[in-house]
Structure formats: C-alpha cells, structure tokens
N, C-alpha and C positions, 0 to 999 in steps of 0.2 A: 504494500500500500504506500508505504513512504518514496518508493522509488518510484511508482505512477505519476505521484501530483510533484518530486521533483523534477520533472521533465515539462510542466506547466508554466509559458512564457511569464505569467503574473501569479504569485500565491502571495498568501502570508505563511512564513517558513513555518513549519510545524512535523518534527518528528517523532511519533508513537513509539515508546518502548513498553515491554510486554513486563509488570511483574512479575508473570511465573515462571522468564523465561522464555527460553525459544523452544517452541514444537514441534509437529510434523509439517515440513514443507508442503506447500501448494502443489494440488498435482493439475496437470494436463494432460487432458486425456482424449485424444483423437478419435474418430469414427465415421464411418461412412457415408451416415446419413441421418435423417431425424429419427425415423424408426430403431436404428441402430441405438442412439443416443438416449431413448425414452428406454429400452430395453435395461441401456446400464445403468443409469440411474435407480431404476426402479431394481435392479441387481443389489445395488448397494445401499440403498434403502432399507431392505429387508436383511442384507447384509449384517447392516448396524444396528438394527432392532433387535437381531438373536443375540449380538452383544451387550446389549443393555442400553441402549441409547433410543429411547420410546421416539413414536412417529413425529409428537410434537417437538422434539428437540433437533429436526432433523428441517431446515426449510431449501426450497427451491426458488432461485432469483433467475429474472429473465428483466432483458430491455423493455419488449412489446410484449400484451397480455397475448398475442396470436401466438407468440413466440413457445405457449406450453400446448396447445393442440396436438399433439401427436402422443406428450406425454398423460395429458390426461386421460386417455382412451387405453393406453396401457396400464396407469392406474388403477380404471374403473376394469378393464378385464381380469387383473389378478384381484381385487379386492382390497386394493388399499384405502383406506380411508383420506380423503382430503378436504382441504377448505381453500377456497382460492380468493387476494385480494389483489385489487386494481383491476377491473373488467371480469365480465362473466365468462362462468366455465364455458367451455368452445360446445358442449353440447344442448348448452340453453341459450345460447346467441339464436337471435328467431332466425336472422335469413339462413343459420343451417339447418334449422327447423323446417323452413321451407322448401330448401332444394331435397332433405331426405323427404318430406312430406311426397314431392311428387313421385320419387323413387317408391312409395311403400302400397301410394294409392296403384301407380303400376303393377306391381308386384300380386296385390288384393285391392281387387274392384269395389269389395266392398267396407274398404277401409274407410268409417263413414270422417272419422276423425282428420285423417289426412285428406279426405276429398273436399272436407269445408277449406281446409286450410290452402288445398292448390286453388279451391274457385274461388275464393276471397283476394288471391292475389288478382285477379283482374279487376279492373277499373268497371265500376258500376256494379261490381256484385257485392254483396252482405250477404248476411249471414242469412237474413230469410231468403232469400232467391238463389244462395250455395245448397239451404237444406231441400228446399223443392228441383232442383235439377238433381239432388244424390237420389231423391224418393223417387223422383220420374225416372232413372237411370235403373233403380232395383227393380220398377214395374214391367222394362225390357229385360229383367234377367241378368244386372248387372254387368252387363259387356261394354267395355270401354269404344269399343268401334260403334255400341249406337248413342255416341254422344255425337255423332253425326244427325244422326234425329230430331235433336232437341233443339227447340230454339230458344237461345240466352236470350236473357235480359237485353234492352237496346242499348243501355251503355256500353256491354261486354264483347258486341258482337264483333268488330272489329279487330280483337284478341284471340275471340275462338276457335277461328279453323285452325292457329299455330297451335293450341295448345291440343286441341283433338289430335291432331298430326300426332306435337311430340308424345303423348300417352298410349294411342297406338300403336307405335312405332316401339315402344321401349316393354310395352304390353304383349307384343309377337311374341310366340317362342323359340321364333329360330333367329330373336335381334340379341346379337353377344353381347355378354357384358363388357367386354372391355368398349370404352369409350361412352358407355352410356352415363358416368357422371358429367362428363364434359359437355356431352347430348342437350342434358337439362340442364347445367349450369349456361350454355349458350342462349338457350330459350327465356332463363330465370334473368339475366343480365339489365336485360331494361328495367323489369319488375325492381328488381333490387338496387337500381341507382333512384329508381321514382319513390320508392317505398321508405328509404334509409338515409338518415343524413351520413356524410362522411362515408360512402358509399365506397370510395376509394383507399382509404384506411382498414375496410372489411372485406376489402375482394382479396384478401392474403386469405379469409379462413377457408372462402373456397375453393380458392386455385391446393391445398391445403387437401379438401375434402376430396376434390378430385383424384389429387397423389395418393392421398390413403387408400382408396379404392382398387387402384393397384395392387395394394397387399392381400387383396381377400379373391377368391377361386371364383365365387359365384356371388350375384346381386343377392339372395338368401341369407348368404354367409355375412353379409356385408352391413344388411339392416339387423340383425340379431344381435351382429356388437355395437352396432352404434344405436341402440333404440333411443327413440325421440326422448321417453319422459320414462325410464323402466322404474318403477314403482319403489326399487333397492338398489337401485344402481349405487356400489360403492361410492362413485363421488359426486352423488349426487345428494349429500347434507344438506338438509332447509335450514336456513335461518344460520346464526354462530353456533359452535358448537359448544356443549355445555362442558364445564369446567373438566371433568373428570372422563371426558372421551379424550384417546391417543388417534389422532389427525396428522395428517403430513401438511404442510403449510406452502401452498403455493402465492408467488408475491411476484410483481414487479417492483423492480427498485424503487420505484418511485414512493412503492407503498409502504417498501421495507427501511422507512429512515427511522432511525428509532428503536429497533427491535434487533434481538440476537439470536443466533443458535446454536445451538453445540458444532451442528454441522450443515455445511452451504455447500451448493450444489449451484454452478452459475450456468445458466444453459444457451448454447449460441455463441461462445464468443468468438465471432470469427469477423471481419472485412464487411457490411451493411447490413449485419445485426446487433451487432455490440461490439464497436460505433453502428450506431446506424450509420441507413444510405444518404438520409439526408442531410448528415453532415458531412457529408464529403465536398473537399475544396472549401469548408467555410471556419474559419480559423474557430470564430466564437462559439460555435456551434461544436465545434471539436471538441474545444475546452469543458462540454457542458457534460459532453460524451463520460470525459475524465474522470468530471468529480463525480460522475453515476456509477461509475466502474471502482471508485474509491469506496463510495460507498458499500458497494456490494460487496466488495473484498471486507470490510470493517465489521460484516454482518456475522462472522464467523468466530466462535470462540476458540473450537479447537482444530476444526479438521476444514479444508476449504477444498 
C-alpha cells in the first residue's frame, strides 16, 4: 500500500507501519478467465473457513458492482452464503431478469410469470393487456407460433411481429443453443436502452450473460442455475443479514471504506478494470484509480 500512493504525483507523505509486524505477503494470482477466477476464489473461500476463518471475516472487493457477476453465480451454485454492497446482486438487476424472462417463456409456453414480464417490455402493454394475450394464448393450447393470431394492443403493434419472430425462433427444437442469448439480447437492446437509465453502464451485465451461456450444454441447463427468483437461492439473502449468520461479504471499494477483514480477495485487477477504462490517458482520473486500489489493499488484516 505505501508503495502505491508513493508513486502519486501529489500526496500528503504518509507511511503505515504494521504493529504486529510483517505477515504473509500479497499474492497474485493469475487465471484464464472470469469463470476461472470465481472458481478460485470460491476455492479458497471454503479453503479458509475449514481453517477457522468464518465466511464473515473473509470479504470480496471489486472496482464495478458488474465486476462480481460470474462470481456470484458460482456462489449461489455451491451454496455459499452472501451479502453484496454497492449495486445489486447481478441476479436481481431487472434487465437480466428480463433477457432470462424471454429465454424461460421460450423454453415453457406457459410460463405465465415470465410471459407478463416479456409482454410488459413492449411499449403500450400492462399488465392487464400482458395477462389477457397469456389467457388468449393458453385458449390456443399455448403455442408460441399462435401469437401470430392474436392481435396486441394498438400501442404494441409495431413491436410485435419482432418479438413473435424472436420466441418462435428460439421456441423451434431444432434452433441451437448456442447463440440464442445473443439472439435475444439483440432483440432486448432497444427495450433496454428505453426502459433503463444509464443503459450503457448495464450492457456489461449482458454482454456478461451472454458469455456465461457458453459455459452450460443446453438452454435447460442454463435457466436451472440461473433461476430468476429461486425461492433459497444461497445468495439470495433479503434484507441485512442478522447478526449471528456466517455470510461472505461482497463490496465495491467504494462501499468498502471503512470496514476490514481478516481476508480480501480483490477481483479484476488487470488494465480497464482496476484502473478502469475510463481512466485511461486522464492523469486525474488515474490518480482517483490509486487511492481506490489503496484502499482496497488497506481492507485486509491478514491475508490479501
């Protein structure tokens, strides 16, 4: 940490010396990929809990809240418990809500939960005119090709033969999975810069979703780990968690000023993550990069 912000064109001098002593060095630890890197984390997570170091004394720091999405989902698959601060968990952000919504009503026609939620994304429908197109749709035997049949609302119409297309289309059984997140994330694109502010800050979680999809065999396979809202999904805690629950602690720096933990786990640090991209070529902005990386190293008590 001291060697970070001595390389900072402007400080005020200031060197930390450790009363206990010096510890175990900083490790850096290389990896493939994101999937890779959620893998070892969560390796040594559990690692350090069979040695006595409970989940709450153990936190994870990242630059951007998008930046733990691949870990959370590993998380929630082995069962670890978390809490996540600064931005929501990556599987309650609505627009991936959304894009899995259209993947699940695909999947099952009469997925009535996910069918409000894709015909609400059009312009002029609600919720009363989403639930009367699902009820007319089950009165044909819930087949996604006779939403050809049906005539939307007059606000929606202009929308609807794209989306009858793409639901069709991803509904076939001989259309592969591969490419089919990308399929609807193309179609969800407009919907999701109209619907969201900062639209452009969030198209990381779906370019993101789409990569993950890659890791799974079949569209089946794919909505069962990631369920919208699973009822016990390990990380998916309401509310803080009460005093006397062991929790893994996930944080943006930003969130983590202030707080410590036995052990930090800093995730990304590479070239337009941590720094970010946007500070590239802008001195002051670099500088900001710095003291956030200062930070996050300062968050560690023993092991980093």
């Amino acid at each position: 940490a001291n060697a970070v912000m001595a390389e900072a064109p402007r400080q005020y001098r200031k060197d930390l010396h450790a009363e206990r002593g010096s510890g175990a060095r900083p490790r850096l630890v290389t990896v493939a990929d994101l999937r890779q890197q959620a893998e070892c984390v969560c390796d040594e997570v559990l690692r350090r809990r069979e040695a006595n170091v409970p989940l709450r004394r153990q936190g994870v720091l990242f630059r951007s809240s998008s930046h733990s999405d691949v870990l959370e989902i590993e998380l929630a698959r082995r069962g670890i418990p978390f809490v996540k601060y600064g931005g929501l968990r990556f599987l309650d952000a609505g627009h991936v809500k959304d894009l899995l919504a259209l993947l699940r009503w695909a999947d099952n026609p009469r997925n009535a939960l996910a069918a409000s939620r894709v015909l609400q994304l059009l312009p002029g429908m609600g919720p009363v005119n989403a639930r009367r197109v699902f009820e007319r749709l089950e009165g044909l035997g819930a087949r996604l090709g006779a939403l050809r049949e049906l005539e939307p609302p007059a606000g929606a119409a202009a929308n609807w033969p794209a989306l009858v297309d793409l639901l069709t289309e991803l509904a076939a059984p001989d259309c592969p999975w591969p490419g089919q997140v990308e399929r609807a994330r193309l179609w969800y694109q407009p919907h999701f810069e109209r619907l969201y502010e900062q639209a452009h800050t969030r198209g990381g979680d779906l370019e993101q979703l789409t990569l993950l999809s890659g890791q799974f065999p079949s569209r089946e396979r794919f909505l069962t780990e990631l369920a919208l809202d699973p009822p016990a999904a390990a990380g998916d805690l309401s509310g803080p968690p009460a005093l006397d629950e062991d929790y893994l602690v996930l944080s943006t720096v930003h969130s983590a000023k202030g707080m410590e933990w036995d052990t930090v786990y800093l995730l990304n640090v590479v070239d337009g993550s941590f720094p970010s991209e946007f500070a590239a070529g802008r001195a002051e902005l670099l500088e900001e990069e710095r003291r956030l990386f200062y930070v996050a190293l300062t968050r560690a008590q023993n092991d980093l």
